[in-house]
C-alpha positions as CSV (number, residue, x, y, z in Angstrom):
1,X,0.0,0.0,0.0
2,X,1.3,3.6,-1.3
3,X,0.1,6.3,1.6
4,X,0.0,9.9,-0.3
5,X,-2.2,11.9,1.9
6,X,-3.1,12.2,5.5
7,X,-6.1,10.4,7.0
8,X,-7.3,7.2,8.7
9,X,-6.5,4.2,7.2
10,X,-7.5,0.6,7.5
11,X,-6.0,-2.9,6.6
12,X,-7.5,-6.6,6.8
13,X,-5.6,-9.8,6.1
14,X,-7.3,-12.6,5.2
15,X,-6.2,-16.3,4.8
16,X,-6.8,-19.6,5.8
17,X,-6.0,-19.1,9.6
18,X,-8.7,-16.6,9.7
19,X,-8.5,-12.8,9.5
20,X,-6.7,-9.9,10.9
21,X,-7.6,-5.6,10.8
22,X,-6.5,-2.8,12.0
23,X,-6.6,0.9,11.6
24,X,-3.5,3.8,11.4
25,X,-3.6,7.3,11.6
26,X,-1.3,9.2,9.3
27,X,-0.4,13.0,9.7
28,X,1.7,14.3,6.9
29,X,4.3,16.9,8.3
30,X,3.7,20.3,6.9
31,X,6.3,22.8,6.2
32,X,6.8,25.2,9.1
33,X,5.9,29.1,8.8
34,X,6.1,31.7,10.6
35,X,4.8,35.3,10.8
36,X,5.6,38.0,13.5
37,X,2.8,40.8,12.2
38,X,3.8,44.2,11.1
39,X,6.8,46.2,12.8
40,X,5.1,47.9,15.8
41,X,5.7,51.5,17.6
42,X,5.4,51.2,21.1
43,X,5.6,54.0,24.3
44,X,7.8,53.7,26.6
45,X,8.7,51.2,28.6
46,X,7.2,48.6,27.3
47,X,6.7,45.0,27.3
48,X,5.9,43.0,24.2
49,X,5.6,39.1,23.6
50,X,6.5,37.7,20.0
51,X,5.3,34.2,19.3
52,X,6.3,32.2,16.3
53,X,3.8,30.0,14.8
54,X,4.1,26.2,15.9
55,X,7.4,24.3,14.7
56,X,10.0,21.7,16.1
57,X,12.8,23.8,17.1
58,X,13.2,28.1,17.3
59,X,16.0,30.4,17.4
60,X,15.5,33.7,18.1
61,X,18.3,36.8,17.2
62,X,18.2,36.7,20.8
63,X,20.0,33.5,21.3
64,X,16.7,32.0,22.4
65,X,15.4,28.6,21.5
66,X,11.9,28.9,23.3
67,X,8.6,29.6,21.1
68,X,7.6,32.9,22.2
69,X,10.0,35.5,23.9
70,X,9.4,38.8,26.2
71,X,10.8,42.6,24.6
72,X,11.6,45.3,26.6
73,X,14.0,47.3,24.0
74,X,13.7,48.9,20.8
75,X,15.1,46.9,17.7
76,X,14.7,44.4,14.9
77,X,14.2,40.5,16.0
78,X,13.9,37.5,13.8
79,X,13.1,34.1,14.4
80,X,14.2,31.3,12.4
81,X,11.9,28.3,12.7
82,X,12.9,24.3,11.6
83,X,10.9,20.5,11.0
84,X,12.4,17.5,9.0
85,X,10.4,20.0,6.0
86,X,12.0,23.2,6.1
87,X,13.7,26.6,7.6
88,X,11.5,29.7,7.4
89,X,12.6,33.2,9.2
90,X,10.8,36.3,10.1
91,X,11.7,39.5,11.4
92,X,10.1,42.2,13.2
93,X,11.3,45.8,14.2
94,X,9.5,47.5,17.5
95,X,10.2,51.2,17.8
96,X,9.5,53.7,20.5
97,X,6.9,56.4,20.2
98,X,10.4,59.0,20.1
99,X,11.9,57.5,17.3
100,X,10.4,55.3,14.6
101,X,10.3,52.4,12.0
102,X,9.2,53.4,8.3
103,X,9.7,55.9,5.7
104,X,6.3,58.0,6.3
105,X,8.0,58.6,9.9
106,X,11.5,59.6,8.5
107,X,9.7,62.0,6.1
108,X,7.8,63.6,9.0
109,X,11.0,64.4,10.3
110,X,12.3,65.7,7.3
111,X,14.7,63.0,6.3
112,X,14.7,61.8,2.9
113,X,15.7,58.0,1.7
114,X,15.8,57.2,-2.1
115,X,15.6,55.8,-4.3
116,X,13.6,52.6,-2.7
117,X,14.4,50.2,-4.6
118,X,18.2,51.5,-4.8
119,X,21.0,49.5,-7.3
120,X,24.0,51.4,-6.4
121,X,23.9,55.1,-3.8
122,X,21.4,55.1,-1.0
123,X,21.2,58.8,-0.6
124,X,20.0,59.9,2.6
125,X,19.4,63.8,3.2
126,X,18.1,65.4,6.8
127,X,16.6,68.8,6.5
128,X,17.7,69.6,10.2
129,X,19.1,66.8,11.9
130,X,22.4,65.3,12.7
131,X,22.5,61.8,11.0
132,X,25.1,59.9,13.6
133,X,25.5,56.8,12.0
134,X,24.2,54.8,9.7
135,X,23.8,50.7,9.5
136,X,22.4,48.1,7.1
137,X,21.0,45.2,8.8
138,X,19.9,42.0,6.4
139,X,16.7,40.3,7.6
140,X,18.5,37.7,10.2
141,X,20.0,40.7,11.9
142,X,23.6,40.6,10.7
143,X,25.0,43.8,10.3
144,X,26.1,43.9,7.0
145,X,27.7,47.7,7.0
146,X,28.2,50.4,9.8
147,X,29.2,54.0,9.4
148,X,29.8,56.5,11.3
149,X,28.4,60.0,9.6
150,X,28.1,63.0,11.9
151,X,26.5,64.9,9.4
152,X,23.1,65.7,7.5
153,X,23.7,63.8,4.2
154,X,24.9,60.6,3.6
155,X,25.8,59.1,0.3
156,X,25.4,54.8,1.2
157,X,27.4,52.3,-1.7
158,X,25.7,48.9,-1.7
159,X,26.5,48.4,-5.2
160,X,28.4,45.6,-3.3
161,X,26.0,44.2,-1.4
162,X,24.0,41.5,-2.4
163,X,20.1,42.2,-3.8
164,X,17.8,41.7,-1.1
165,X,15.4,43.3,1.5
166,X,17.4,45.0,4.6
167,X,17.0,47.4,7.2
168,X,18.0,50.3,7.1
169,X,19.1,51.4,10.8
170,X,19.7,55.4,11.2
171,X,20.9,57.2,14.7
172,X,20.1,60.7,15.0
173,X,20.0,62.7,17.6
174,X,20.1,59.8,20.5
175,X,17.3,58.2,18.7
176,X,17.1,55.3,16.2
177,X,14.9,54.9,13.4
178,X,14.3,51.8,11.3
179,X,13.5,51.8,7.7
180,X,13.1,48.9,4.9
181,X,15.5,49.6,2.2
182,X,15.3,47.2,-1.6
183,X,18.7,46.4,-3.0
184,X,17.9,45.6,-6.4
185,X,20.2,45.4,-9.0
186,X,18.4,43.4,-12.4
């Protein structure tokens, strides 16, 4: 017999000593997945729980292996989730109600990021503001590039830097605001 989906199944032997049945339950593994929600803006303090979806093992950019884990700083955090079918990862930023993730929340302040999606300079302008550094963060939370600026413009190469989705990580003024920035180079 040649199982190809999940259910209950069923088998009886029959011969000449008489007859045999019994029944199986098959679960078919599914791939894991996982999804954290939208990046979040929270006040100060705050406390906030992120819980992967269900999976055999977890590791969190915390160093965690639990499930679920508890938040009490600003940042990006990704969790990378395993079974005998797959890896998937996920990554979430949380940013206080002072500073900020996104690009509508830079513009408010008067900082400008383009182009988005960018093939070679990331130019970023502030109209007022002292940008402190600058960092590029890829969706596991390595950090791929880290400059110090000290300045209101910043011209960013990442025409060596693989195509992808990052972060875009920008200190300014004691504050740090998160942005998704498209490397995209076809």
């Amino acid at each position: 017999m040649v199982v190809i989906s999940g259910g209950d199944y069923w088998l009886q032997l029959i011969n000449e000593c008489g007859s045999s049945s019994d029944t199986i339950n098959i679960t078919q593994k599914q791939a894991p997945t996982v999804n954290l929600g939208s990046d979040k803006i929270a006040d100060l303090p705050f406390s906030i729980e992120l819980k992967a979806d269900s999976s055999d093992t977890y590791l969190w950019s915390t160093g965690a292996t639990s499930q679920k884990i508890q938040v009490t700083d600003t940042g990006c955090y990704w969790v990378q989730t395993s079974n005998v079918c797959g890896t998937v990862a996920d990554t979430l930023c949380i940013a206080d109600t002072l500073s900020g993730t996104g690009l509508a929340v830079l513009q408010q302040l008067g900082i400008e990021v383009y182009p988005n999606p960018v093939s070679d300079v990331l130019t970023i302008k502030s109209a007022a503001m002292q940008i402190e550094s600058v960092e590029l963060v890829d969706l596991a939370g390595r950090q791929i590039v880290k400059y110090s600026v000290n300045q209101p413009d910043f011209n960013l190469q990442v025409s060596d830097i693989a195509s992808g989705t990052y972060f875009l990580k920008l200190s300014i003024e004691n504050k740090v605001y998160w942005s998704k920035v498209l490397i995209d180079r076809r």
